[in-house]
ROLORO-749650 format. One record per residue: residue in one letter; residue number from 0; x, y, z of N, C-alpha, C, O, CB in turn. Coordinates in nm, 4 decimals. Atoms other than C-alpha are relative to their C-alpha. Glycine has a CB too. Layout:
REC / A / NUM / X / Y / Z / X / Y / Z / X / Y / Z / X / Y / Z / X / Y / Z;
...
# end
This chain:
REC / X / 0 / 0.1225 / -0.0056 / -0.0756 / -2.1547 / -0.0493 / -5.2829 / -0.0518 / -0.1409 / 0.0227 / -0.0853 / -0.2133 / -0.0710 / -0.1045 / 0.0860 / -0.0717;
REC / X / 1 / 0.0726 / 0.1498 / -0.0217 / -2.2841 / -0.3744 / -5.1188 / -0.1612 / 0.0006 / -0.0471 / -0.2508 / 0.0850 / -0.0471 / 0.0048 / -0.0449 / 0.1789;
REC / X / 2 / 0.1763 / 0.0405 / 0.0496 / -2.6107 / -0.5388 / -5.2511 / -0.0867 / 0.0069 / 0.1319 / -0.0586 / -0.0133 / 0.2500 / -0.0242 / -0.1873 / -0.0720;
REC / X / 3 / 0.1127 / -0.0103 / -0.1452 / -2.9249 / -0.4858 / -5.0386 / -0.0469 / -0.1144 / 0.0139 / -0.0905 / -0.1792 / -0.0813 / -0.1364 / 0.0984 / -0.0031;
REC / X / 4 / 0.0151 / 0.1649 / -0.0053 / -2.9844 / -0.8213 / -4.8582 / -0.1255 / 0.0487 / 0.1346 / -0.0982 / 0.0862 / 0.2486 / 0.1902 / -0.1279 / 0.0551;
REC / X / 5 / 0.1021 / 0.0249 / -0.1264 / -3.3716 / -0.8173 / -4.6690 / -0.0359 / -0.1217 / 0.0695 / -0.0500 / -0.2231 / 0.0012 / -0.1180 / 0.0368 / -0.0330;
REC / X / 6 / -0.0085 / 0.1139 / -0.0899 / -3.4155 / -1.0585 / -4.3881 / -0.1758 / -0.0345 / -0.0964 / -0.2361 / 0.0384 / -0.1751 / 0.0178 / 0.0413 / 0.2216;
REC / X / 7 / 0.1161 / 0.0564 / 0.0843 / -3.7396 / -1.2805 / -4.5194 / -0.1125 / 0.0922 / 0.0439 / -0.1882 / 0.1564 / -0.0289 / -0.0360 / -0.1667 / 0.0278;
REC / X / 8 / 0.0995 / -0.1127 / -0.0930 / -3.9480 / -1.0819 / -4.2276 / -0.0303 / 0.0779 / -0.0783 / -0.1303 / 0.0573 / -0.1471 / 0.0534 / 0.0837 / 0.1205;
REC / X / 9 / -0.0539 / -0.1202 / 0.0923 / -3.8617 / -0.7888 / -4.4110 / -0.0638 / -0.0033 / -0.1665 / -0.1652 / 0.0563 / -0.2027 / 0.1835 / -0.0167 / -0.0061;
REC / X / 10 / 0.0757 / 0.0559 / 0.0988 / -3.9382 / -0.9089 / -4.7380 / -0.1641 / -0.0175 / -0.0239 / -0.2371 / -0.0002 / -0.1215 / 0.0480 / -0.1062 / 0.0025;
REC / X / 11 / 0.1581 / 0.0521 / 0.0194 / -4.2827 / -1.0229 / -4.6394 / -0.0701 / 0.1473 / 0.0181 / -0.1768 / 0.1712 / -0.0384 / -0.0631 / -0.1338 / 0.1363;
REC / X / 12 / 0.0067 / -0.1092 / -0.0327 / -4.2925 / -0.6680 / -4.5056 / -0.0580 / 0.1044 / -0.1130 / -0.1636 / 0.1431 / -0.1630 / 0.1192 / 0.0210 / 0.0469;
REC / X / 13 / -0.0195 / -0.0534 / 0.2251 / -4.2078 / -0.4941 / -4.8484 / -0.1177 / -0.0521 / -0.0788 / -0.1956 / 0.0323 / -0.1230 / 0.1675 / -0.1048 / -0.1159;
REC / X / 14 / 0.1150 / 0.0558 / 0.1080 / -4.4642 / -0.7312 / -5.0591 / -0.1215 / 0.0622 / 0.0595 / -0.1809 / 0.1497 / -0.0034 / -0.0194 / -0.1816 / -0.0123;
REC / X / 15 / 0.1665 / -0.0666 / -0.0796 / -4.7948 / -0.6434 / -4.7980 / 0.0386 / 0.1508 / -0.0370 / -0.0643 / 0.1924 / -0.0903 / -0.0312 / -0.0256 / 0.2264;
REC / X / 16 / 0.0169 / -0.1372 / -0.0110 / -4.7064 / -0.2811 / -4.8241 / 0.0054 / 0.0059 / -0.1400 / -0.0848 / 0.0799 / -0.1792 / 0.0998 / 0.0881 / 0.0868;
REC / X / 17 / 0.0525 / -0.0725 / 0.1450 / -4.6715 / -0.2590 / -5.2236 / -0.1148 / -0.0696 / 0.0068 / -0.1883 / 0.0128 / -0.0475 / 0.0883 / -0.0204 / -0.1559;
REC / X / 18 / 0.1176 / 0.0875 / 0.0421 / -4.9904 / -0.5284 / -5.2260 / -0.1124 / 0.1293 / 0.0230 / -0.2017 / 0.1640 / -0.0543 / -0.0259 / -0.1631 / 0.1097;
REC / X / 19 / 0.1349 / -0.0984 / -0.0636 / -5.1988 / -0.2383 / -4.9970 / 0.0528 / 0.1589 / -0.0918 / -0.0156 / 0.2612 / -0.0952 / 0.0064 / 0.0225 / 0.2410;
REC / X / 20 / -0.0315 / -0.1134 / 0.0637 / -5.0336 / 0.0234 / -5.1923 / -0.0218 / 0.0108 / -0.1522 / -0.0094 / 0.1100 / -0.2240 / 0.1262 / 0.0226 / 0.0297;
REC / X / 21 / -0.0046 / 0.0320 / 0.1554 / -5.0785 / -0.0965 / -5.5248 / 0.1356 / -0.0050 / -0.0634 / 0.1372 / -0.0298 / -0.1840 / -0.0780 / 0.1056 / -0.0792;
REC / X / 22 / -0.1054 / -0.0178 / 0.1025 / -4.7603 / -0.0706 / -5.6492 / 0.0861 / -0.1241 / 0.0405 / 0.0556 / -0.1983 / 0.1337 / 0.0832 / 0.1536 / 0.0051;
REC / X / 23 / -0.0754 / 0.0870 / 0.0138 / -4.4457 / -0.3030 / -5.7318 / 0.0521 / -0.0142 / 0.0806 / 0.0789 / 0.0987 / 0.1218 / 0.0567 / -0.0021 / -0.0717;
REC / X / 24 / -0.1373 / -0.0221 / -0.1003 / -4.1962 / -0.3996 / -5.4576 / 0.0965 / 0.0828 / -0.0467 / 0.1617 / 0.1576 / 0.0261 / 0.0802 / -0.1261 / 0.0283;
REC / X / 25 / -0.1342 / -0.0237 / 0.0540 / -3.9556 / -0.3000 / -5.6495 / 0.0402 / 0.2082 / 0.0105 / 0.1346 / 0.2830 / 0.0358 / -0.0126 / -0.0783 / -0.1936;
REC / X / 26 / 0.0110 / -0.1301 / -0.0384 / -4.0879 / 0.0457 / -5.6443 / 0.0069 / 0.0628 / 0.1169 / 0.0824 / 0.1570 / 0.1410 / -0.0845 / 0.0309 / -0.0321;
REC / X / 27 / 0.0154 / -0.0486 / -0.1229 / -4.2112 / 0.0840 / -5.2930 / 0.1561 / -0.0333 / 0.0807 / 0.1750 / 0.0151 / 0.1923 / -0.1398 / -0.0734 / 0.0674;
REC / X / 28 / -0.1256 / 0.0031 / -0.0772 / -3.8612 / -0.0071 / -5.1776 / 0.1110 / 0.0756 / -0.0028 / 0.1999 / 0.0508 / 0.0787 / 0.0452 / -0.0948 / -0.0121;
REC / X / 29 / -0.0545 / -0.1330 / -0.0108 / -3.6807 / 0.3041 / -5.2606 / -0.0927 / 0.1140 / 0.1449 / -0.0407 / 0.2021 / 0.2133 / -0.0240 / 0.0658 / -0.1803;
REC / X / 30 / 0.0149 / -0.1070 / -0.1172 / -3.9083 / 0.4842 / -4.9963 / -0.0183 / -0.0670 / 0.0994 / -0.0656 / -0.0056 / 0.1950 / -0.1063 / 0.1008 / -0.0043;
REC / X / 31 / 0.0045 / 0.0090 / -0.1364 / -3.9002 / 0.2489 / -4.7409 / 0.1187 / -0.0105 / 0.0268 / 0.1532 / 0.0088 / 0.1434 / -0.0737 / -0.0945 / 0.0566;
REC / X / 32 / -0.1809 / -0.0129 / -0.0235 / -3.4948 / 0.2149 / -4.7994 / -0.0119 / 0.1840 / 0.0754 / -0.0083 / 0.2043 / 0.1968 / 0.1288 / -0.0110 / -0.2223;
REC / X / 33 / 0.0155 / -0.1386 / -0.0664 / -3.5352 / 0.6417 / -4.7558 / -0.0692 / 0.0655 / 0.1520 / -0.0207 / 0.1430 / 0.2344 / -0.0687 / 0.0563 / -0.0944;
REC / X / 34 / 0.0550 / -0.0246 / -0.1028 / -3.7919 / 0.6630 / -4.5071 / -0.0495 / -0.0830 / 0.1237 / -0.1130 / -0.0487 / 0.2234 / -0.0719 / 0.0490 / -0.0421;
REC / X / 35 / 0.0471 / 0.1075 / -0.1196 / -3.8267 / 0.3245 / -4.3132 / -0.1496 / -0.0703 / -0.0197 / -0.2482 / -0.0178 / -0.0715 / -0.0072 / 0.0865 / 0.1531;
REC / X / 36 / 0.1607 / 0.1362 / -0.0022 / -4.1308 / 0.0439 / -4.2997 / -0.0852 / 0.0815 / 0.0794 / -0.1691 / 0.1381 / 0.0094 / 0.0188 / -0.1947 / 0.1021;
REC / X / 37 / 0.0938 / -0.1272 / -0.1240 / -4.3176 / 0.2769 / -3.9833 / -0.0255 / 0.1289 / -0.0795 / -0.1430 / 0.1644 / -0.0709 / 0.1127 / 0.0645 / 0.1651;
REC / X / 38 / 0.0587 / -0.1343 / 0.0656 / -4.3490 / 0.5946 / -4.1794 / -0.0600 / -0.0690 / -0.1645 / -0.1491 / -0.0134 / -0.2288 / 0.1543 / 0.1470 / -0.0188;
REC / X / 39 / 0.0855 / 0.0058 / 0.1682 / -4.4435 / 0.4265 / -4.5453 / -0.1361 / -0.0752 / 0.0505 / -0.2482 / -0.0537 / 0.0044 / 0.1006 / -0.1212 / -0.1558;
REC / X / 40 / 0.1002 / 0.0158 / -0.0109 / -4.6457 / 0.2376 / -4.3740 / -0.1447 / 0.0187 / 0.0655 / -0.2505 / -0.0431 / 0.0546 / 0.0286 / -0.0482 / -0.0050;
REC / X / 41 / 0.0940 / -0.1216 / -0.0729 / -4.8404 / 0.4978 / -4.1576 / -0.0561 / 0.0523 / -0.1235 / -0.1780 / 0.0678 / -0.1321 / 0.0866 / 0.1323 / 0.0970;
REC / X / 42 / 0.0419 / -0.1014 / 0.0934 / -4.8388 / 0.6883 / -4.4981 / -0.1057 / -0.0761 / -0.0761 / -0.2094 / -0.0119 / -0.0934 / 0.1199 / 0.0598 / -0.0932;
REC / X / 43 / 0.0543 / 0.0690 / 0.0877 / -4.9959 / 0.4066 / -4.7170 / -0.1726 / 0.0064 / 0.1276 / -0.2684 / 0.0823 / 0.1126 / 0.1106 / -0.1713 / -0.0473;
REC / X / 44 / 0.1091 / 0.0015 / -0.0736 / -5.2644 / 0.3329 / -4.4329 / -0.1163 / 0.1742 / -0.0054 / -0.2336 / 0.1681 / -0.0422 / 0.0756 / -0.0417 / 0.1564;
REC / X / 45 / 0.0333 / -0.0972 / 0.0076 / -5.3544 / 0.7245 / -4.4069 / -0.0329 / 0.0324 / -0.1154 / -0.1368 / 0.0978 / -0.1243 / 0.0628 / 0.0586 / 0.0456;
REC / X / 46 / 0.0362 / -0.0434 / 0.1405 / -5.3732 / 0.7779 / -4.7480 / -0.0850 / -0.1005 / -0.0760 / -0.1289 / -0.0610 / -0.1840 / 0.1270 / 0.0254 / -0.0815;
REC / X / 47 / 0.1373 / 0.0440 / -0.0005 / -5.6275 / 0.5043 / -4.7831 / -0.1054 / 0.0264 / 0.0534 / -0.2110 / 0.0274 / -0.0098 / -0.0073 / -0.0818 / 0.0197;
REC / X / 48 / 0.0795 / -0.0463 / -0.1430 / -5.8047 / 0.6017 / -4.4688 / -0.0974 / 0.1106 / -0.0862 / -0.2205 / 0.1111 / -0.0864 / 0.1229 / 0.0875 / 0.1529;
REC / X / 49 / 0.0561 / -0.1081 / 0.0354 / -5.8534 / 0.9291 / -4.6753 / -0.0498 / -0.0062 / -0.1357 / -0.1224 / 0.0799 / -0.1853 / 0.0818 / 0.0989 / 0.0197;
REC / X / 50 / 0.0905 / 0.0363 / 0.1584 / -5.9469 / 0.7671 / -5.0365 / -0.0841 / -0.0543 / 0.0901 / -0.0253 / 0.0270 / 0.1614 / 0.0632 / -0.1165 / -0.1495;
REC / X / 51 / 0.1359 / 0.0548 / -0.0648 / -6.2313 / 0.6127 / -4.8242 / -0.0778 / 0.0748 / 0.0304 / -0.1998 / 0.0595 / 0.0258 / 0.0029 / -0.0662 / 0.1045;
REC / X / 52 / 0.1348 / -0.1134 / -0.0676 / -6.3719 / 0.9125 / -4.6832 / 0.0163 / 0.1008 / -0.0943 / -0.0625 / 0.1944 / -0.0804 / 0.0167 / 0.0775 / 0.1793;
REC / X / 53 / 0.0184 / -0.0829 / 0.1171 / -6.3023 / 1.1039 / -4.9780 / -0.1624 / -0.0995 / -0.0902 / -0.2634 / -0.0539 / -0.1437 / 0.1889 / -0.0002 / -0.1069;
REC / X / 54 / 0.1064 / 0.1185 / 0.0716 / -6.5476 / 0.8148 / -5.1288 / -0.1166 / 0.0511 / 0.0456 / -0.2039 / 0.1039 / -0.0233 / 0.0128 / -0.1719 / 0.0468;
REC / X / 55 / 0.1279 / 0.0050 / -0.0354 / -6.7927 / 0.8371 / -4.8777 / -0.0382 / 0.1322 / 0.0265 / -0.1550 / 0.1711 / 0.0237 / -0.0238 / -0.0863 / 0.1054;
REC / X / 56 / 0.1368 / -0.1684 / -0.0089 / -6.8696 / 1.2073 / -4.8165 / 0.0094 / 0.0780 / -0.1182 / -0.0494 / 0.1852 / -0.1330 / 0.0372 / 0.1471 / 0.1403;
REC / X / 57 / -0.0437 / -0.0767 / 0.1164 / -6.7218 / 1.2935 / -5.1587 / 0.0789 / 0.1357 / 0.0055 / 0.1270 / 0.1829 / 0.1085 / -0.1122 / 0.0251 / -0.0685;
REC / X / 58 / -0.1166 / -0.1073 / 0.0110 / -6.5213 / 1.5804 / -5.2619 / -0.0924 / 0.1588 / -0.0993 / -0.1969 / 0.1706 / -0.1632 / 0.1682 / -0.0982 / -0.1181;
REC / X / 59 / 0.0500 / -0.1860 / 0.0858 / -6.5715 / 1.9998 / -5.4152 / 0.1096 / -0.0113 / -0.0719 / 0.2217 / -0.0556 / -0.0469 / -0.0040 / 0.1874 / 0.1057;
REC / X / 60 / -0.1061 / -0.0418 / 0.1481 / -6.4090 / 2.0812 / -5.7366 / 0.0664 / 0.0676 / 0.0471 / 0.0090 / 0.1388 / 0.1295 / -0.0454 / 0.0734 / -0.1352;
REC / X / 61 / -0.1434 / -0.0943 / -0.0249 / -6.0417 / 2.2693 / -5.6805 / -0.0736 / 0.1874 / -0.0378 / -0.0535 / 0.2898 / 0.0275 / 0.1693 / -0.0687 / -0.1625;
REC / X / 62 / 0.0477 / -0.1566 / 0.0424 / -6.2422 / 2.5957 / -5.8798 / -0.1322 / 0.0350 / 0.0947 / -0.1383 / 0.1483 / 0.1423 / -0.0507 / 0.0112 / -0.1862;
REC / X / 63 / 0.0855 / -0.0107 / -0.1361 / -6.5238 / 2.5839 / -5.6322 / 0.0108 / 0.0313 / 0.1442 / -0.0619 / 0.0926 / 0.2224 / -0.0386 / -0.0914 / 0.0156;
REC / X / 64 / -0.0337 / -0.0280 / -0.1180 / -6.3545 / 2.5760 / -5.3580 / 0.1119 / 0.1445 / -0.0145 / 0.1239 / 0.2187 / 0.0831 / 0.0603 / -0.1422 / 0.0648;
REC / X / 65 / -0.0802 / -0.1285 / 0.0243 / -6.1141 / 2.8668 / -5.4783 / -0.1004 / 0.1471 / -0.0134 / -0.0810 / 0.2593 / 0.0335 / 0.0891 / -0.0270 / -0.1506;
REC / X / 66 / 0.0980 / -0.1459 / -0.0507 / -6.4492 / 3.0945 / -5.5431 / -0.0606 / -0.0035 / 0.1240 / -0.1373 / 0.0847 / 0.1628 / -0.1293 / 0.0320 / -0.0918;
REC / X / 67 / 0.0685 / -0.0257 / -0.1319 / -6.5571 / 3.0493 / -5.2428 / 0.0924 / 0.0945 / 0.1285 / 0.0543 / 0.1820 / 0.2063 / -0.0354 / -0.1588 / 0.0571;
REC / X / 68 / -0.0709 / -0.0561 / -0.0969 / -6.2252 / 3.1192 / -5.0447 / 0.0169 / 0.1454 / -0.0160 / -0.0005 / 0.2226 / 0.0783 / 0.1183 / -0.0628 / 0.0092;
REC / X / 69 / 0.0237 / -0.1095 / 0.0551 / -6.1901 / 3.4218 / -5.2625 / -0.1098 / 0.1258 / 0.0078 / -0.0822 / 0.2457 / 0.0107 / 0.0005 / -0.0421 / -0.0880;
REC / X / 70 / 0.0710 / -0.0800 / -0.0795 / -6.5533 / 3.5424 / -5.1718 / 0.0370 / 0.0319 / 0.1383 / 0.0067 / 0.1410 / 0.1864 / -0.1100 / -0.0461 / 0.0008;
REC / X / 71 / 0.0242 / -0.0288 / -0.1716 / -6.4759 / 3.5129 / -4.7945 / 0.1858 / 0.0984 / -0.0141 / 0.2147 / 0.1936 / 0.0585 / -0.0133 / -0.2207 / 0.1502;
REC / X / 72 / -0.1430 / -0.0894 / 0.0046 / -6.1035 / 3.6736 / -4.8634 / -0.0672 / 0.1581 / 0.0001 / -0.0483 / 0.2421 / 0.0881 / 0.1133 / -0.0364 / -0.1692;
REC / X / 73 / 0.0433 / -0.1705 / 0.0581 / -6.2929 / 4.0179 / -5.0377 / -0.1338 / 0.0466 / 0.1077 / -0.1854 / 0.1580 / 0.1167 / -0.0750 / -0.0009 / -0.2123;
REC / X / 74 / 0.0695 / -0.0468 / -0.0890 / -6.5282 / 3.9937 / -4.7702 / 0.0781 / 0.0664 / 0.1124 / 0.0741 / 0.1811 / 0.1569 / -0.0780 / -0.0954 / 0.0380;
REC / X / 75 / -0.0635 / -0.0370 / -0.1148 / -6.3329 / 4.0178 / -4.5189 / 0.1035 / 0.1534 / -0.0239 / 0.1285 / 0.2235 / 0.0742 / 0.0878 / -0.1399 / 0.0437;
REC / X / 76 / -0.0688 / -0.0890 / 0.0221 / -6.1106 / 4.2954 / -4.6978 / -0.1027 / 0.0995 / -0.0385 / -0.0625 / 0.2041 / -0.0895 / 0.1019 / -0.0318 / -0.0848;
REC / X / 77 / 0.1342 / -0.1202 / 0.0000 / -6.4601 / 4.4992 / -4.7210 / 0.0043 / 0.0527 / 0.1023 / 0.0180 / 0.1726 / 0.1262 / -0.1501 / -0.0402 / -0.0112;
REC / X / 78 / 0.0156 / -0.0933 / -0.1545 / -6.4916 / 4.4950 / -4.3438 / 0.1007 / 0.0768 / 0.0639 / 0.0769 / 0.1407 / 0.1664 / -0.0290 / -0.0851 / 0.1150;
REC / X / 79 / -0.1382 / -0.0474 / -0.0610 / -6.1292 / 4.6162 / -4.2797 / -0.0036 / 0.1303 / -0.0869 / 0.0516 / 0.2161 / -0.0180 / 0.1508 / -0.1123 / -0.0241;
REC / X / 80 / 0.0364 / -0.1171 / 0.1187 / -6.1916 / 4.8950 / -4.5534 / -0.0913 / 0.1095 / 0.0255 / -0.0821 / 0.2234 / -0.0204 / -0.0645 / -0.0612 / -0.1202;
REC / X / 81 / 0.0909 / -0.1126 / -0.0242 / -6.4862 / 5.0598 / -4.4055 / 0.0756 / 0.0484 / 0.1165 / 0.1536 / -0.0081 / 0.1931 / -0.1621 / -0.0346 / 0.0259;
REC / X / 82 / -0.0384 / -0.0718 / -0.0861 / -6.4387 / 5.3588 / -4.2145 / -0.0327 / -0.0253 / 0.1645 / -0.1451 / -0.0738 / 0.1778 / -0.0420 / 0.1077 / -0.0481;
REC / X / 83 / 0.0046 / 0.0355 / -0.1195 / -6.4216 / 5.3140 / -3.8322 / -0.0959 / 0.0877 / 0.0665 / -0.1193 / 0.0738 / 0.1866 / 0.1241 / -0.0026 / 0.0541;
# end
């Protein structure tokens, strides 16, 4: 198997995207070897985009939002239940 040789471009590429990603080069370069520089780095951008606005309008607890869907589920299987 030949060694992986990145042009410097490339390189500088790799470092900004683990820097905004937090993580190591060393890491982030298994998924941009898999998935390419354009999709990790759509993904990294988006998935800040959305820790930001998770920040600013905040977030509902996972069990909160499950009784709720759950009320509107048994609601809705009330109105399909009554007689016509």
């Amino acid at each position: 198997m030949k060694p992986i040789a990145l042009t410097p471009t490339q390189q500088r590429r790799l470092l900004k995207l683990a820097r905004q990603a937090g993580r190591a080069p060393e890491h982030i370069l298994k998924f941009v070897l898999r998935d390419g520089f354009d999709f990790c780095e759509w993904q990294v951008r988006e998935s800040r985009a959305a820790d930001a606005e998770s920040k600013r309008k905040g977030t509902i607890p996972n069990d909160q939002v499950q009784r709720e869907a759950r009320r509107i589920i048994d609601a809705s299987r009330a109105r399909k239940a009554r007689p016509a």
